[in-house]
PAZAFI-381032 format. One line per field, with one value per residue (C-alpha): x, y, z negated; residue number from 0. Coordinates in steps of 0.25 Angstrom, whole numbers, plus 5000, padded with zeros to 4 digits. Example, Ala and Ser with C-alpha at 12.3 -4.5 7.8 and 13.67 -1.06 7.14 Angstrom:
2
c1 5049/5055
c2 4982/4996
c3 4969/4971
resi 0/1
END
This chain:
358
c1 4668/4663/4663/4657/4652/4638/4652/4650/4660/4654/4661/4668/4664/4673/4698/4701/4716/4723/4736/4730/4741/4746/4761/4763/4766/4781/4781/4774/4784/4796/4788/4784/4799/4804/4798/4797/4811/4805/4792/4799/4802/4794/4779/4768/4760/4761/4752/4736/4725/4719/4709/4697/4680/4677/4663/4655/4660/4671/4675/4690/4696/4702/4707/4717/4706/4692/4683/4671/4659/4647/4639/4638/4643/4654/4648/4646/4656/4669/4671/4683/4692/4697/4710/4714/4712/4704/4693/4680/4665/4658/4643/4633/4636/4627/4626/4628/4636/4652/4651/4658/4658/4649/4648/4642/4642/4647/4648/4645/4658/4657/4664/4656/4655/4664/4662/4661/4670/4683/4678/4682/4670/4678/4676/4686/4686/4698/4700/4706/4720/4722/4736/4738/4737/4730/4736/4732/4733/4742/4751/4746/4740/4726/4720/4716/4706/4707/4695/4700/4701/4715/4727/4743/4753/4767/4776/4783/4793/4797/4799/4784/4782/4767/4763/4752/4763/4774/4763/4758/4772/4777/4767/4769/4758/4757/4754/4739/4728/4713/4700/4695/4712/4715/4729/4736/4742/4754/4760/4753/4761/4756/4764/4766/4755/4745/4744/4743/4747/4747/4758/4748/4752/4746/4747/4749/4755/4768/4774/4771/4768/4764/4760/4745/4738/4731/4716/4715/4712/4703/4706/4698/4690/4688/4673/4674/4681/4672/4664/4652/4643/4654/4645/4637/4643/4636/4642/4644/4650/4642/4649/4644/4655/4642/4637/4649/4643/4646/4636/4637/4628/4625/4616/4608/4608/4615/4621/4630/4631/4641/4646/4660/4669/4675/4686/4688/4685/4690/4703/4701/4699/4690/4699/4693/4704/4699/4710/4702/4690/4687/4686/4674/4671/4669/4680/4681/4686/4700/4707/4702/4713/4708/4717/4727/4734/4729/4738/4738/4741/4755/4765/4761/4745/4744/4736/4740/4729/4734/4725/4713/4703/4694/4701/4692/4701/4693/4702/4717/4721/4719/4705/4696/4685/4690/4688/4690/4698/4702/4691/4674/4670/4660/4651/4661/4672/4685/4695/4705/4697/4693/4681/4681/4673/4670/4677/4664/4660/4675/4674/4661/4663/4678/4671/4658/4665/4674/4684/4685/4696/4698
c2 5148/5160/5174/5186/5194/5185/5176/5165/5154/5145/5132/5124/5108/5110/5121/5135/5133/5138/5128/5114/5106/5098/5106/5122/5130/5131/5116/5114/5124/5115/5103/5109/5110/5098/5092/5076/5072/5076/5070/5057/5056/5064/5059/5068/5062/5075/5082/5081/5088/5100/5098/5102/5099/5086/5089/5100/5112/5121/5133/5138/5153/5157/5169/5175/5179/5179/5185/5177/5186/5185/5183/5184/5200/5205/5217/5207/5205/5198/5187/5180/5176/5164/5163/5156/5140/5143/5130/5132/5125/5131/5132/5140/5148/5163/5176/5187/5201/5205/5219/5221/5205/5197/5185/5186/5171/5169/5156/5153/5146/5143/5156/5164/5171/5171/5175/5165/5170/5167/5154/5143/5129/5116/5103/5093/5080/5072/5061/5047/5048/5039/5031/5030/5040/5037/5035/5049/5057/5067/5053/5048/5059/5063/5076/5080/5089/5095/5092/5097/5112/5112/5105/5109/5103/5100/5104/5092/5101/5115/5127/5131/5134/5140/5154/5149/5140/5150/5159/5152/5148/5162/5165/5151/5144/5129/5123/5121/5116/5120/5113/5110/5112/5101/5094/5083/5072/5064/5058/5050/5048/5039/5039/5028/5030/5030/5045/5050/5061/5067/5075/5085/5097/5106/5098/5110/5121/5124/5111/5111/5097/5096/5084/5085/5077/5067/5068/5080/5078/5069/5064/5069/5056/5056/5056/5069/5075/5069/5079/5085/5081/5081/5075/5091/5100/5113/5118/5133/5139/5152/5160/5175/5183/5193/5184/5173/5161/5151/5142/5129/5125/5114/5121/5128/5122/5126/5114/5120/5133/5140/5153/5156/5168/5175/5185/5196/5210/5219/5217/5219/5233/5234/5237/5231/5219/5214/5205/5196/5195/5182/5183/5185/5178/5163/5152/5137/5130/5127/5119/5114/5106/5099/5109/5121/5131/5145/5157/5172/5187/5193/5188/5199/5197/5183/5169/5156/5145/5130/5119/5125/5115/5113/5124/5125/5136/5146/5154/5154/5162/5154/5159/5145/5141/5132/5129/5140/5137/5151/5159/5154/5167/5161/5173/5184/5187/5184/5177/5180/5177/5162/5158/5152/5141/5132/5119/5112/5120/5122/5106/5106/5114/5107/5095/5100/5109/5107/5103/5087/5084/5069
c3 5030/5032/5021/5021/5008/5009/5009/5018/5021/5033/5033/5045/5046/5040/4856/4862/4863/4875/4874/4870/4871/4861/4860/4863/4876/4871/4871/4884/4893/4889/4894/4906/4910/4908/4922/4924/4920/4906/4908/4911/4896/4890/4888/4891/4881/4873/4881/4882/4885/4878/4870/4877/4872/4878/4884/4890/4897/4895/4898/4899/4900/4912/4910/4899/4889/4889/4878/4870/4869/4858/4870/4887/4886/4887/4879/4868/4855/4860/4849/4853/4867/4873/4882/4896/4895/4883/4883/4876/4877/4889/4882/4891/4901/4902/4910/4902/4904/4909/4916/4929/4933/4942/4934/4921/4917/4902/4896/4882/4872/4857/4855/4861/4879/4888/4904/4913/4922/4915/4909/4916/4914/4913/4907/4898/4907/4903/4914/4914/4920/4932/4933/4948/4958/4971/4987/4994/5007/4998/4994/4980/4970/4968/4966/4950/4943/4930/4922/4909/4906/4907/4907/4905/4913/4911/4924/4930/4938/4934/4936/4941/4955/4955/4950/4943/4934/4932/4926/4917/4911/4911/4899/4893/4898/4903/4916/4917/4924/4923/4924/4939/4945/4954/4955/4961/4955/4959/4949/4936/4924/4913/4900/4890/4881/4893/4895/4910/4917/4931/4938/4946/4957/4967/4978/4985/4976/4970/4967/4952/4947/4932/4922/4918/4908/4917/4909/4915/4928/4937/4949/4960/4968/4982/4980/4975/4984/4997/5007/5002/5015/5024/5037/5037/5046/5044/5031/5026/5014/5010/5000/4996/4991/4984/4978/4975/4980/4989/4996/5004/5016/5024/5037/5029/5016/5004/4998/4987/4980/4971/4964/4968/4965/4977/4979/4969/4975/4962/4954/4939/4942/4951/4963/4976/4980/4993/4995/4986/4993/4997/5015/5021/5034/5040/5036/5039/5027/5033/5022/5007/4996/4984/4976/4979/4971/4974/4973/4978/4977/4972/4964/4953/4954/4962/4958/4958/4954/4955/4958/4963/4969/4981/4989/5002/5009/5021/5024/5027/5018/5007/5003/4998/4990/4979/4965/4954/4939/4936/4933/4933/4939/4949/4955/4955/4965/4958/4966/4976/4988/4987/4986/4969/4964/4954/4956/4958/4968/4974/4977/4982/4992/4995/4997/5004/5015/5026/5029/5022/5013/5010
resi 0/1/2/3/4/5/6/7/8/9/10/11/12/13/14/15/16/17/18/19/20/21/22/23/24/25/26/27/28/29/30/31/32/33/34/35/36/37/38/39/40/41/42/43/44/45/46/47/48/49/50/51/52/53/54/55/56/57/58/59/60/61/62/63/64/65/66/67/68/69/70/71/72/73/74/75/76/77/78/79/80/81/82/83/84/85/86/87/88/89/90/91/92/93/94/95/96/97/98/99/100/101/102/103/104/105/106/107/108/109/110/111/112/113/114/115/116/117/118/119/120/121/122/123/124/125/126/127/128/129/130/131/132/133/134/135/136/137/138/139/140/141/142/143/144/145/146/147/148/149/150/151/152/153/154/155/156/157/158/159/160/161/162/163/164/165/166/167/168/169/170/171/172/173/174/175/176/177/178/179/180/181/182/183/184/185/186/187/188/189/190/191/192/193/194/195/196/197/198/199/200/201/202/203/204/205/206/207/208/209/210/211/212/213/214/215/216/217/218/219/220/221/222/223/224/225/226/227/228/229/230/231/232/233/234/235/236/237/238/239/240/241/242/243/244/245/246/247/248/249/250/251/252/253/254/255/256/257/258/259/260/261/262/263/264/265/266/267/268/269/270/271/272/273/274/275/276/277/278/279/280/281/282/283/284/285/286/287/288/289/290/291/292/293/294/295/296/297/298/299/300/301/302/303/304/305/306/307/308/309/310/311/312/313/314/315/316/317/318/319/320/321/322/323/324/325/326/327/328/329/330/331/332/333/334/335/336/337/338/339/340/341/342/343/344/345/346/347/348/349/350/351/352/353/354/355/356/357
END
């Protein structure tokens, strides 16, 4: 893969309710540490999912806080404001006016405008639960996708290990994950009135394993997961960091196409920070996973992203395109030097590229 600032990568073959549970936050930390020994006699029947609109598009905050404008301005009257994992129909997306950001995408709620950027498109897609996990290379497990907004989790052995974790319960808040995360499952547990759940982990993280409400998540199929034209030789990733796109070719055609959001070059300052900048130059794609957790920086202004899927990594570093859960900011340089992009797109280019994951 190859990056410049035209950015190209030249491929080798190579209902607005933040807590919808069904008991309160108090009640679910106590859960959380009680681990498996409690589990065993404890049903988990108590749990479900949140209640979610059961068709069309949604959107779901990102962020802490987001205002809701009259219209697609932020010069327009502010008439209310959602908060992080706050669900809402996703009507009509627009362009309109933000001053001093690249995208000007809003999407249109029943309450009112919200910028694209922080607004997160999912869908409520409650699966049937399989009983029986399936012989693997990895041993038997299978690899999950969420494809519901969100969904808590009850943590099967404290205390935490990921930063990402520990966070979220030093300000009270549950284990959780969003639309599009992807996970492995190794264990199924069916309780007596017929309800399913999967134990899930980061295959490759921290060592956290949790207990999730099996509706949630799909079972990825081995169809889907197959090479995009694996028999051509000739392919090139093209992404342009000025113009935030990445592009696929096969010789000379172009046979996909996408928006992408690259490194950051300003803090929320305006301060040039060039350790963000995605690298520029020509990279093979030298390893891709199905799902890793992505962390970085310090201790005191640091990340840490669990499950993000279709990593294709290009530089040793770490440095990856791979799919995007935390933001919808396609079009304008905001991450920490990958290359972010939808989730469709992210596994496009997974399977498409080389090298071949079975």
């Amino acid at each position: 893969m190859a990056v410049n600032n035209t950015m190209s990568m030249s491929m080798w073959k190579s209902k607005i309710k933040n807590n919808s549970t069904l008991f309160g936050r108090r009640d679910f930390l106590k859960l959380s540490a009680v681990g498996l020994g409690t589990l065993a006699f404890r049903p988990l029947s108590i749990w479900n999912l949140p209640e979610f609109q059961q068709t069309g598009k949604l959107g779901r905050v990102t962020v802490g806080k987001v205002d809701v404008f009259i219209r697609p301005d932020a010069d327009s009257q502010i008439v209310g404001a959602l908060y992080e994992d706050n669900v809402v129909p996703w009507l009509r997306e627009s362009v309109g006016n933000i001053p001093g950001r690249i995208n000007q995408r809003w999407v249109e709620t029943p309450y009112g405008y919200i910028w694209g950027g922080n607004f997160q498109p999912v869908y409520n897609q409650p699966n049937l639960p399989v009983i029986a996990l399936p012989p693997t290379s990895l041993g038997a497990g299978m690899w999950v996708e969420v494809t519901v907004p969100y969904v808590d989790l009850i943590l099967d052995n404290p205390p935490s290990r990921s930063p990402w974790l520990r966070y979220r319960e030093s300000i009270g808040l549950p284990a959780r994950f969003i639309y599009s995360q992807i996970v492995w499952v190794d264990q199924i547990r069916v309780e007596a009135n017929g309800q399913v759940w999967y134990r899930l982990n980061e295959k490759y993280g921290s060592g956290d394993l949790f207990w999730g409400f099996a509706a949630a998540f799909r079972p990825l199929t081995v169809e889907e997961i197959s090479p995009i034209n694996p028999l051509t030789e000739d392919k090139r990733i093209v992404v342009k960091i000025w113009e935030q796109t990445l592009a696929c070719f096969e010789g000379k055609a172009e046979v996909h196409f996408a928006r992408i959001s690259s490194g950051a070059l300003y803090d929320a300052w305006g301060n040039r920070v060039n350790v963000w900048e995605t690298p520029l130059g020509e990279f093979p794609i030298w390893r891709k996973a199905i799902s890793l957790p992505l962390s970085g920086g310090s201790a005191s202004a640091g990340w840490s992203l669990p499950a993000v899927g279709w990593v294709s990594l290009f530089v040793g570093s770490g440095v990856a395109i791979h799919s995007t859960y935390w933001h919808n900011n396609y079009g304008e340089p905001s991450s920490r030097g990958c290359v972010n992009a939808s989730p469709d797109d992210a596994k496009w280019v997974f399977r498409w590229s080389m090298p071949q994951i079975p």
